[in-house]
N, C-alpha and C positions, 0 to 999 in steps of 0.2 A: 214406351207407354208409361206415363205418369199417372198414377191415381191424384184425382181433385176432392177438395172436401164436398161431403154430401147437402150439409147443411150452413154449418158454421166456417166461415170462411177460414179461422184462427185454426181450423181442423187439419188445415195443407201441413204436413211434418217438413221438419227443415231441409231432410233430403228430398225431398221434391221439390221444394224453394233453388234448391241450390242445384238440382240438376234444371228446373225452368231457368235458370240465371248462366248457364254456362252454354247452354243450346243454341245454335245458329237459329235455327226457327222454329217456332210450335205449330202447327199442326191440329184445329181446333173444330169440335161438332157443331159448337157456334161461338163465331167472334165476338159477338157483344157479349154473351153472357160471360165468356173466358175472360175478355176485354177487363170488364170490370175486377172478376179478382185476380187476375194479372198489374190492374193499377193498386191494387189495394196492397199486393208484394214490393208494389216499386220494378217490377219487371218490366221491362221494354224489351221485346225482343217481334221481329218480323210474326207475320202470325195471317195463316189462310184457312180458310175453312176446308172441311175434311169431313163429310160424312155419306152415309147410306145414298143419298138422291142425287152429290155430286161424285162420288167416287171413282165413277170410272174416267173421268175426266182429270181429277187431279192426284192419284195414283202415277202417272208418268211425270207430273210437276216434283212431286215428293222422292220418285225414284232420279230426278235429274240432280235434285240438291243433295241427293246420298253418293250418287256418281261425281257429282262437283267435292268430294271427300269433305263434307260441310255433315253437322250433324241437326236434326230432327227430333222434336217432342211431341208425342201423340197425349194429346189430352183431352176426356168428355165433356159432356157440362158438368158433370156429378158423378164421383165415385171412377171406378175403375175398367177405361175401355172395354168394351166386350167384343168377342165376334161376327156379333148379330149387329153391330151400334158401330158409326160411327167409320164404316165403311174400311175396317180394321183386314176384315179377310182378305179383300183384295190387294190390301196392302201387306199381309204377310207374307200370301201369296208371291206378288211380286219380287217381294224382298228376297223370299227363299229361292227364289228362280237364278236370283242372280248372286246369291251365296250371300248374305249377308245375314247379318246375327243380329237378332231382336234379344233386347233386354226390358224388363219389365220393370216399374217404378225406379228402382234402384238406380239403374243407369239410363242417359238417353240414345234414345236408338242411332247408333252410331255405324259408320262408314266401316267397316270391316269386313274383310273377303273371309272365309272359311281356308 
């Protein structure tokens, strides 16, 4: 899970630059709005949308590219995923089902068993 800037685009700190830039795909609440400050990074990377209304449908997409040992960036429109947003629990959920270790801003949610 990556925090995004809330206002000012210039707000994204470089470690979330640089964990968005090494990610196999993001993981987005919404693609156009992410779209734009992902062009405005120079990031190109794969990118589906991921929230509350589709979640339960693309939670087994997201768990196939963690199985594929491929890594994932969960990011909201603004600020820092929450539980309630963004269709995150189910995806913890799932993740911890299957042992795998969520990391927060810092690093991106990576392929690793317990």
């Amino acid at each position: 899970m990556v925090a995004t800037p809330i206002g000012n685009l210039n707000d994204l700190s470089p470690r979330a630059a640089e964990v968005l830039n090494s990610v196999d795909y993001i993981a987005c609440e919404d693609t156009r709005k992410s779209g734009h400050m992902l062009q405005h990074f120079g990031i190109s990377k794969p990118t589906f949308s991921f929230h509350q209304h589709n979640e339960h449908r693309k939670v087994s997409h997201l768990m196939n590219i963690l199985d594929a040992n491929q890594n994932v960036a969960l990011i909201s429109d603004a600020g820092m995923p929450g539980n309630l947003r963004s269709g995150i629990f189910s995806c913890s959920r799932s993740s911890t089902r299957r042992s795998y270790r969520k990391r927060n801003s810092r690093f991106p949610m990576q392929q690793q068993r317990l």
